[in-house]
One Martini backbone bead per residue (centre of mass of N, CA, C, O) as a GRO file, in nm:
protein
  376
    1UNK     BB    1   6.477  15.368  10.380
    2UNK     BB    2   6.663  15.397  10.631
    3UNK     BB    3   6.691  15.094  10.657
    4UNK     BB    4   6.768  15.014  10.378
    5UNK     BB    5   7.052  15.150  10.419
    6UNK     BB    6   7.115  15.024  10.657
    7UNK     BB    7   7.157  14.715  10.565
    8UNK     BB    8   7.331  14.771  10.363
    9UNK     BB    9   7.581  14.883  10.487
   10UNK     BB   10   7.648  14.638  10.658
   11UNK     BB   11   7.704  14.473  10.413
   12UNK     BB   12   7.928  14.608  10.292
   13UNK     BB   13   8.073  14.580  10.603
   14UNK     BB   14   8.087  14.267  10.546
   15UNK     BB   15   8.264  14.310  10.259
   16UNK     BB   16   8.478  14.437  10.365
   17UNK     BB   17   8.576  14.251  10.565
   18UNK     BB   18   8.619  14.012  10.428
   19UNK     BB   19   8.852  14.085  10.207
   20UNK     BB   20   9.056  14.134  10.452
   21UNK     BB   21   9.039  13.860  10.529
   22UNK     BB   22   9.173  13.751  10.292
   23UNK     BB   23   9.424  13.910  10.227
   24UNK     BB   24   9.559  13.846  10.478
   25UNK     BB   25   9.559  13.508  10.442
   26UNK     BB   26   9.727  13.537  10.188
   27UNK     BB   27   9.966  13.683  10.351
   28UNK     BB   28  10.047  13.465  10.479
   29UNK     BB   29  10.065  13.208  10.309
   30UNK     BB   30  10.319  13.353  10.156
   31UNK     BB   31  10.503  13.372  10.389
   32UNK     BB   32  10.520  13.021  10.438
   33UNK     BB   33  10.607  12.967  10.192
   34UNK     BB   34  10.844  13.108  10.186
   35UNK     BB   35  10.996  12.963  10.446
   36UNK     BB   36  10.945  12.713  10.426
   37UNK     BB   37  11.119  12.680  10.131
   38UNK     BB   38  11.377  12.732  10.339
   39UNK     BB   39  11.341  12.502  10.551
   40UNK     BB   40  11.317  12.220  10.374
   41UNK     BB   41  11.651  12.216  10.329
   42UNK     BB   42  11.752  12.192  10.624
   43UNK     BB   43  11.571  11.928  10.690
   44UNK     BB   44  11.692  11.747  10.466
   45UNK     BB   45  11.970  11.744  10.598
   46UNK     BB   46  11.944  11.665  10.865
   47UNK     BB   47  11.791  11.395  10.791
   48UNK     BB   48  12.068  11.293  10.639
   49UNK     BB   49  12.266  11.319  10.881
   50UNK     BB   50  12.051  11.106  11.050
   51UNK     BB   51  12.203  10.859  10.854
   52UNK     BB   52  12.433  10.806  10.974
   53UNK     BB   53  12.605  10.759  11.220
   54UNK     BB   54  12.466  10.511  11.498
   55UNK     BB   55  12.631  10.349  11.732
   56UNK     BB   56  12.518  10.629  11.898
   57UNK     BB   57  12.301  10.825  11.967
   58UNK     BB   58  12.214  11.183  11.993
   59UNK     BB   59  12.043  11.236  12.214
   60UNK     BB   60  11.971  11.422  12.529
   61UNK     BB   61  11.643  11.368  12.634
   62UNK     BB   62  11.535  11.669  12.558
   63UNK     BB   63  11.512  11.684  12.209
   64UNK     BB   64  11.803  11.717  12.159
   65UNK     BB   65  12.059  11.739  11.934
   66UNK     BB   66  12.436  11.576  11.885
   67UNK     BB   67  12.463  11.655  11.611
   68UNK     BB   68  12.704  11.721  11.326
   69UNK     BB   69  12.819  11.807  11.047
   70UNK     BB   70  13.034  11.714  10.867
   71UNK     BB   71  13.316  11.780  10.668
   72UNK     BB   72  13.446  11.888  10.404
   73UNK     BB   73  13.634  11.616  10.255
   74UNK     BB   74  13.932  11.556  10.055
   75UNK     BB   75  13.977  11.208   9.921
   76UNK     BB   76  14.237  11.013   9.855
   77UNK     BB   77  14.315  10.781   9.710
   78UNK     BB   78  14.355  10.466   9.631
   79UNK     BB   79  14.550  10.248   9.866
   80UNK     BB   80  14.773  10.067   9.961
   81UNK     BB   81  14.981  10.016  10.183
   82UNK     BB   82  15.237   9.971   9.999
   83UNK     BB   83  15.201  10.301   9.903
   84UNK     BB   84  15.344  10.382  10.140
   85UNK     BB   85  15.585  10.589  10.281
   86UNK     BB   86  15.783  10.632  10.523
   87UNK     BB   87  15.652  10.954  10.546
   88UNK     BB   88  15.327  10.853  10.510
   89UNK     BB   89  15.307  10.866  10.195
   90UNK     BB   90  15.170  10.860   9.887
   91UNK     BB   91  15.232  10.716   9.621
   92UNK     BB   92  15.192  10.694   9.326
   93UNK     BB   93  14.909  10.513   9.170
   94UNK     BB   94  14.691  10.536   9.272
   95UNK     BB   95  14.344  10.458   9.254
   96UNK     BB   96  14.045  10.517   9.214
   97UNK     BB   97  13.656  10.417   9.255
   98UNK     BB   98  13.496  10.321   9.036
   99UNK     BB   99  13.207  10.113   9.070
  100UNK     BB  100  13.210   9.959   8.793
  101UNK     BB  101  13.532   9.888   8.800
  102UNK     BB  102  13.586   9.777   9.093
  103UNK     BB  103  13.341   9.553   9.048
  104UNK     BB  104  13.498   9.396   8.790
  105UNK     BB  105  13.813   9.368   8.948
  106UNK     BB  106  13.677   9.195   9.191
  107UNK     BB  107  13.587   8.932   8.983
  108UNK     BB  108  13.857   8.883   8.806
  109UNK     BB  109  14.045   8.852   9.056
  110UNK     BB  110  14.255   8.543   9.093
  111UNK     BB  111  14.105   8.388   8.927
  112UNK     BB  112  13.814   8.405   8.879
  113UNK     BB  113  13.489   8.239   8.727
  114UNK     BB  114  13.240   8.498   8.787
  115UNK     BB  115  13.114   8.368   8.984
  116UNK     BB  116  12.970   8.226   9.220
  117UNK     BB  117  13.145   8.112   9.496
  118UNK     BB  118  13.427   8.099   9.407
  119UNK     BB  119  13.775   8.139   9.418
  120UNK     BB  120  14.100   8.149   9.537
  121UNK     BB  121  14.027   8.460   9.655
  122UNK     BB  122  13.739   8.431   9.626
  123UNK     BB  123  13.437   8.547   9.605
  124UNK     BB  124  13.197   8.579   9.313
  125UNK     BB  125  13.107   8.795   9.052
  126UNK     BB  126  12.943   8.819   8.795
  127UNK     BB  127  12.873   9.062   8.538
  128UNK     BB  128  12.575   9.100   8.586
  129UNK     BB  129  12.625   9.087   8.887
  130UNK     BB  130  12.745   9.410   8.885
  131UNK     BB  131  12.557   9.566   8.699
  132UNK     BB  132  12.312   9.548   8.907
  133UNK     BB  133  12.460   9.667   9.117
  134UNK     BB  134  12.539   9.963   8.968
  135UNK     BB  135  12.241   9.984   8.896
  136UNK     BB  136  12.154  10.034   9.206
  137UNK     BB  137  12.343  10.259   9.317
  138UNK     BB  138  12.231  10.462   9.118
  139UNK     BB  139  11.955  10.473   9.207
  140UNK     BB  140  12.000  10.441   9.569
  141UNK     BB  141  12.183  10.591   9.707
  142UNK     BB  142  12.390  10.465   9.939
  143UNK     BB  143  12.587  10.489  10.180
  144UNK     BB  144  12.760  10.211  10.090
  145UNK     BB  145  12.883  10.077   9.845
  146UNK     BB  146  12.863   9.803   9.718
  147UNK     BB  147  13.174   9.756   9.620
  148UNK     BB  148  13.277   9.733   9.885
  149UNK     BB  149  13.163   9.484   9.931
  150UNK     BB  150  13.250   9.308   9.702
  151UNK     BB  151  13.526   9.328   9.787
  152UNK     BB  152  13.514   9.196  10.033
  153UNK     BB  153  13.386   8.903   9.934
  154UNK     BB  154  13.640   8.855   9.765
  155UNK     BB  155  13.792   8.702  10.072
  156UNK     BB  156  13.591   8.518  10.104
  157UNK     BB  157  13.564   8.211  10.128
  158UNK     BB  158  13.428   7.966  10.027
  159UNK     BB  159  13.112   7.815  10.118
  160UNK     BB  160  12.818   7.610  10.203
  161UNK     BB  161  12.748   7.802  10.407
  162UNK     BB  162  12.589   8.075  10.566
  163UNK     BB  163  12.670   8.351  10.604
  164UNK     BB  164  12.812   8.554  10.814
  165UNK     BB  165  12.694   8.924  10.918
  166UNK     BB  166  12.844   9.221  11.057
  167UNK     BB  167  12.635   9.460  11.159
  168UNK     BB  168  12.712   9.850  11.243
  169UNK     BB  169  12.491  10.038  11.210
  170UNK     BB  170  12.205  10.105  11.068
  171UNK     BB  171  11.947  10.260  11.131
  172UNK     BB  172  11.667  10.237  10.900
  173UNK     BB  173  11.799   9.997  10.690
  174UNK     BB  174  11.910  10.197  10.394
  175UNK     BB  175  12.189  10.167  10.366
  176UNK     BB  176  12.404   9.908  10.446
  177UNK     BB  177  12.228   9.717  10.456
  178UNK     BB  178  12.106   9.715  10.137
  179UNK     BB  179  12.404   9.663  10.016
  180UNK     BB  180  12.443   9.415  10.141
  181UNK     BB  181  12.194   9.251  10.045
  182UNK     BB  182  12.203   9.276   9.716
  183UNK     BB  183  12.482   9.119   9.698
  184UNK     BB  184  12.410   8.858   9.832
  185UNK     BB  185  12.167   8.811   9.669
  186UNK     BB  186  12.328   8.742   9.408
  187UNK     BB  187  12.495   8.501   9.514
  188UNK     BB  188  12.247   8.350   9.556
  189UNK     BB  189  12.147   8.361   9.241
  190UNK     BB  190  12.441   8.207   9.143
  191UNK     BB  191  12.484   7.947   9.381
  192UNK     BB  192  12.478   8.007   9.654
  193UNK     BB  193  12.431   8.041   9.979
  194UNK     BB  194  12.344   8.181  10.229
  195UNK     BB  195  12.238   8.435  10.464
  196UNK     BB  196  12.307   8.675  10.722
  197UNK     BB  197  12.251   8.886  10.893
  198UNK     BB  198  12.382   9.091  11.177
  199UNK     BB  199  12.208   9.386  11.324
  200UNK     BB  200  12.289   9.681  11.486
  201UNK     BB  201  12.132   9.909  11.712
  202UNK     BB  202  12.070  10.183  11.956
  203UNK     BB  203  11.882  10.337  11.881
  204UNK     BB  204  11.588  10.308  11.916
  205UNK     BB  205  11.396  10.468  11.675
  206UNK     BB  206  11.565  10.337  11.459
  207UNK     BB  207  11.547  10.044  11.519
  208UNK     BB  208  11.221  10.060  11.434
  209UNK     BB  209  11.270  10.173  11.159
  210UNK     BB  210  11.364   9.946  11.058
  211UNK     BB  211  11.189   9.687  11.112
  212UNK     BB  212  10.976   9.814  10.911
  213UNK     BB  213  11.131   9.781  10.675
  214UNK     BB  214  11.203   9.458  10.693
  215UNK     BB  215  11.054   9.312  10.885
  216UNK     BB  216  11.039   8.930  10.836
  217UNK     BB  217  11.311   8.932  10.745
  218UNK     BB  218  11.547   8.657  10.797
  219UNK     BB  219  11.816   8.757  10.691
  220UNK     BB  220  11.746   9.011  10.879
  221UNK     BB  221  11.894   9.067  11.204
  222UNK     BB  222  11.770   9.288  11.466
  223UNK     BB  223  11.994   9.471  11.748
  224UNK     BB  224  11.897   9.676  12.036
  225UNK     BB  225  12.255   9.730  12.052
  226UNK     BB  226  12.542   9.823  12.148
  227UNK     BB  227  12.885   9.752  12.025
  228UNK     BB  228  12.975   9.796  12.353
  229UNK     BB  229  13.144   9.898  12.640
  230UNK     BB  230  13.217  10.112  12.928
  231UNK     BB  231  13.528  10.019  12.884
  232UNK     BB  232  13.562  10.077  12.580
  233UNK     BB  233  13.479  10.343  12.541
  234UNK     BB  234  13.693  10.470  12.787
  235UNK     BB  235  13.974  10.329  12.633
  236UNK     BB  236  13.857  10.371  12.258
  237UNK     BB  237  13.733  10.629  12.246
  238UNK     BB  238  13.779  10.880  12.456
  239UNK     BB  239  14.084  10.837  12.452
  240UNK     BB  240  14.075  10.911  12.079
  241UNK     BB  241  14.011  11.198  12.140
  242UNK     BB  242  14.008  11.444  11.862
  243UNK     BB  243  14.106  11.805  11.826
  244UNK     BB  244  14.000  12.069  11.904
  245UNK     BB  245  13.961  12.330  12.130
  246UNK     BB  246  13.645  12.269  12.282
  247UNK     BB  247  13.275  12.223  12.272
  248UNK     BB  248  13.226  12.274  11.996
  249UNK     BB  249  13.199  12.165  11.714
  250UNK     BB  250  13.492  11.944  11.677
  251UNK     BB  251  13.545  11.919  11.969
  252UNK     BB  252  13.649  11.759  12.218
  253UNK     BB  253  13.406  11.825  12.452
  254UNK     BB  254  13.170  11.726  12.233
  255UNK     BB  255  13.234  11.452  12.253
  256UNK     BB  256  13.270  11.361  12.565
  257UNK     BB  257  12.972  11.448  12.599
  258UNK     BB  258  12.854  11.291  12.384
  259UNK     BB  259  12.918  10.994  12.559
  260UNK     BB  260  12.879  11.056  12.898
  261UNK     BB  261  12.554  11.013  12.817
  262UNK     BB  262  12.494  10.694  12.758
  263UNK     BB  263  12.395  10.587  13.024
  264UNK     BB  264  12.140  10.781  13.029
  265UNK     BB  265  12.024  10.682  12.764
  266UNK     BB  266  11.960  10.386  12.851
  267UNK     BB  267  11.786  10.446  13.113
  268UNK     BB  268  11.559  10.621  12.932
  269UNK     BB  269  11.536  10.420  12.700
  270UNK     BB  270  11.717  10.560  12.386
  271UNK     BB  271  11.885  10.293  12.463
  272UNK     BB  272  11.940   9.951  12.500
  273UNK     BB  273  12.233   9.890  12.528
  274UNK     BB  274  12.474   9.674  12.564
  275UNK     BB  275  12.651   9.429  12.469
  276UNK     BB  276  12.529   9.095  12.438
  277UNK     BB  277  12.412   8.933  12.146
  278UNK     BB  278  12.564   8.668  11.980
  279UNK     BB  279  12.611   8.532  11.734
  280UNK     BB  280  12.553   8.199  11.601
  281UNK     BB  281  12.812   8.303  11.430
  282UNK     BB  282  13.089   8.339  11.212
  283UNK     BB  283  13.225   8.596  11.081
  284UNK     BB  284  13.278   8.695  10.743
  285UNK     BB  285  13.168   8.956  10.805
  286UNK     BB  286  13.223   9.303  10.889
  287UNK     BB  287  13.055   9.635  10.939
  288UNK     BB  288  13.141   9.952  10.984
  289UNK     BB  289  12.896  10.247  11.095
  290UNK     BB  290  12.987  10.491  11.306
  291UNK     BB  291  13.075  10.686  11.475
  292UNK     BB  292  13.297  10.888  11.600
  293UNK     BB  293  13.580  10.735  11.738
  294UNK     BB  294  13.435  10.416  11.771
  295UNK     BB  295  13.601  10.164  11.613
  296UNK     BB  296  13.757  10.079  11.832
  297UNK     BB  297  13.555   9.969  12.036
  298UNK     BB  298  13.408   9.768  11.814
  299UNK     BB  299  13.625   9.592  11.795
  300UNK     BB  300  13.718   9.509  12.065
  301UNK     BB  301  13.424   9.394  12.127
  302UNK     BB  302  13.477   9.173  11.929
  303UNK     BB  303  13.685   9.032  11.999
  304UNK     BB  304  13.614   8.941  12.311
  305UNK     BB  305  13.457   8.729  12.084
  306UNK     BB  306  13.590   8.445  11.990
  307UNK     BB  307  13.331   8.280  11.823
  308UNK     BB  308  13.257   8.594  11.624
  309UNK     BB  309  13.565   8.577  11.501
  310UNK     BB  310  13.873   8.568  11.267
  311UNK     BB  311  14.150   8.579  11.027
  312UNK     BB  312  13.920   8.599  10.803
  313UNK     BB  313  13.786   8.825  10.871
  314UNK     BB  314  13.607   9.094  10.692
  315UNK     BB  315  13.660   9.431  10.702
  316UNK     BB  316  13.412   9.715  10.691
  317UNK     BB  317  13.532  10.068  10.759
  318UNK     BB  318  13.482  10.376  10.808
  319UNK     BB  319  13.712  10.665  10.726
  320UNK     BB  320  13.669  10.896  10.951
  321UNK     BB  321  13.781  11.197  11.125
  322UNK     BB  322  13.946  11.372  10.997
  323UNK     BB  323  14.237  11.522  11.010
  324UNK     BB  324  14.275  11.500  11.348
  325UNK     BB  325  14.177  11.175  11.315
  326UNK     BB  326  14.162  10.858  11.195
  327UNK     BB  327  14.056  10.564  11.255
  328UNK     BB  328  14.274  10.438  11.134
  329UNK     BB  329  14.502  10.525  11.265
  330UNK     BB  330  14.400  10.439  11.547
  331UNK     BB  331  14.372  10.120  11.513
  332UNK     BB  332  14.685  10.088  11.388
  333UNK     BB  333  14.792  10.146  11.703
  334UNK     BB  334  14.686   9.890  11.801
  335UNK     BB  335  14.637   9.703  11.526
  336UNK     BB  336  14.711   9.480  11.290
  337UNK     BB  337  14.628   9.543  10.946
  338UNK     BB  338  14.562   9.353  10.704
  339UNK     BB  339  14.501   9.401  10.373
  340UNK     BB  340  14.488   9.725  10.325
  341UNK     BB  341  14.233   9.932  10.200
  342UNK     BB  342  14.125  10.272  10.063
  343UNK     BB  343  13.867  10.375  10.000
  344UNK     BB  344  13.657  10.607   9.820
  345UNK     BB  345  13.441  10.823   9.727
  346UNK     BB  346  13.231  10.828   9.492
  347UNK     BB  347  13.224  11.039   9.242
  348UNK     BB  348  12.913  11.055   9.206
  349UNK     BB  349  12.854  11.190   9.487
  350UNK     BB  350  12.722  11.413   9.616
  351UNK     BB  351  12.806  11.653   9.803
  352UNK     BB  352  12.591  11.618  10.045
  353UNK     BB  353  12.681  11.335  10.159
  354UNK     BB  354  12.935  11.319  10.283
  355UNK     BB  355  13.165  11.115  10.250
  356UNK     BB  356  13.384  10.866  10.340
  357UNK     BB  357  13.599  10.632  10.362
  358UNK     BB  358  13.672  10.285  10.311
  359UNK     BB  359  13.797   9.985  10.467
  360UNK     BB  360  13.991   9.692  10.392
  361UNK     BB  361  14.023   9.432  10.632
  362UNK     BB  362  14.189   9.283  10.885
  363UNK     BB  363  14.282   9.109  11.186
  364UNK     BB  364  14.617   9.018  11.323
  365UNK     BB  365  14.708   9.190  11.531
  366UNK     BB  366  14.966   9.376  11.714
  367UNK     BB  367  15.112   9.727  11.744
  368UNK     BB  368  15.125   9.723  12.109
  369UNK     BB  369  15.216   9.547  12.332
  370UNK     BB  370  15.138   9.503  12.642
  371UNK     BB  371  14.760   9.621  12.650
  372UNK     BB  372  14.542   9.377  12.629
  373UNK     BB  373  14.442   9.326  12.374
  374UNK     BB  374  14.223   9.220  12.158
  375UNK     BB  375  14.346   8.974  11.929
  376UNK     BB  376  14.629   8.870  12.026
   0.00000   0.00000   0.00000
């Protein structure tokens, strides 16, 4: 009896151990779950962030990222240059650019017939392919708006030969890549003739996950380069680094060492390297989505081949920088932009996109004479 009591009891303690270990690990669990789910919107934040301007790696070799989320900036209307007034303030008058109405006056003016092909203003896509077109991007909220590219093509003359692309900051592949391809797809559908994108990216690992994501489409040629020289970066990047005083962003300190490492991260290749290969032809448009104070350095890195842009060249460039310095500004203070548009962030776009406007221009010549700048 005594042995049957004594084996009951280690049962009752064997089931009474079991039950603390069951509610134990319920309650670690519910931890789990609880921080977990605060934590994964700000992975999905950050992730977001990393989608954003690529034209150099943000790694800093050490598993640290050196990006920052830029500030929520509201942004003025668009306006055409000639409503700047001498005071360099916007006239009256200025109109938001909302993308069905965008995109469907971008078809119809210079007296376009409406078709792919394009009449005496530029190259014109159908209202059908229009309307594919803006509800394609309120589906896939790509970052940067399809009509943007649209306006861009509307300057493009008709041409017989495929289109020539340079973009410049792929990332993954799935942003202005894709709003690229959409139109141009368009284009070609209406009887246009064929196009080629020309897309550059330096961030190794960004770089394999587009490869991944266009696989052998022959349309879209990916290479692992910055659009950059050593001495580009150090003449119209670093020096036209604007900002509060600081290392912490968006300090110039910040910036400053951001870009410092540059040859660093070159060497440990997790950037491919300067800018080296050519596309094969003159480009019709170039779609520039850099960092922060980049643009004037691959502006300038382009010009400086000049078998692979002209006076017809349409530029489309993101106009970030904050109150501190826009793109635009540090642009216009080196190189004349001819007809020059600043696009606003589409009403549409949630909050957490925090995109910036977007210039569409020409490169005309110098603003500053004896610089040596390329392109005058």
């Amino acid at each position: 009896m005594a042995g049957g009591q004594s084996v009951m009891s280690k049962q009752m303690k064997k089931r009474k151990a079991q039950q603390i270990c069951f509610f134990v690990l319920f309650g670690i669990c519910l931890v789990c779950m609880m921080f977990g789910g605060a934590f994964l919107p700000v992975v999905s934040r950050a992730k977001q962030e990393e989608r954003r301007n690529r034209a150099i790696v943000v790694s800093d070799g050490k598993g640290n990222t050196r990006s920052a989320p830029p500030p929520k900036e509201v942004s003025a209307p668009a306006m055409k240059i000639d409503d700047v007034d001498s005071a360099g303030n916007g006239k009256a008058g200025g109109q938001p650019s909302v993308s069905d109405k965008a995109s469907a006056a971008a078809g119809k003016q210079d007296g376009g017939s409406g078709k792919g092909g394009g009449g005496a203003g530029g190259i014109k896509l159908s209202e059908a392919a229009l309307k594919s077109i803006a509800e394609y991007e309120n589906k896939n909220l790509v970052h940067v708006r399809p009509d943007v590219v649209v306006k861009g093509l509307s300057r493009v003359p008709a041409k017989k030969e495929d289109l020539c692309v340079i973009e410049v900051g792929t990332a993954e592949g799935t942003g202005t890549t894709r709003a690229l391809s959409k139109v141009l797809d368009e284009y070609v559908a209406e009887g246009g003739g064929g196009y080629v994108i020309h897309s550059y990216e330096g961030g190794k690992s960004l770089f394999k996950t587009a490869k991944k994501h266009w696989g052998s489409n022959k349309r879209i040629v990916l290479h692992n380069e910055l659009v950059m020289t050593k001495e580009n970066l150090a003449k119209y990047v670093v020096a036209n680094i604007k900002g509060p005083p600081g290392t912490e962003w968006p300090g110039r300190g910040y910036y400053e060492k951001y870009y410092g490492g540059t040859e660093e991260l070159i060497a440990t290749g997790e950037i491919g390297g300067w800018f080296a290969t050519e596309p094969p032809c003159k480009a019709d448009i170039i779609l520039i989505d850099g960092t922060r104070f980049t643009h004037a350095g691959i502006v300038a890195t382009l010009l400086q081949h000049k078998n692979i842009w002209g006076r017809d060249t349409v530029w489309l460039a993101e106009n970030d920088g904050g109150k501190e310095a826009s793109e635009q500004e540090i642009l216009e203070s080196i190189w004349k932009l001819g007809g020059l548009t600043v696009e606003p962030p589409s009403p549409a776009d949630p909050p957490s996109r925090q995109d910036h406007p977007w210039m569409v221009f020409r490169v005309d010549g110098c603003a500053r004479e004896g610089h040596g700048d390329p392109g005058c």
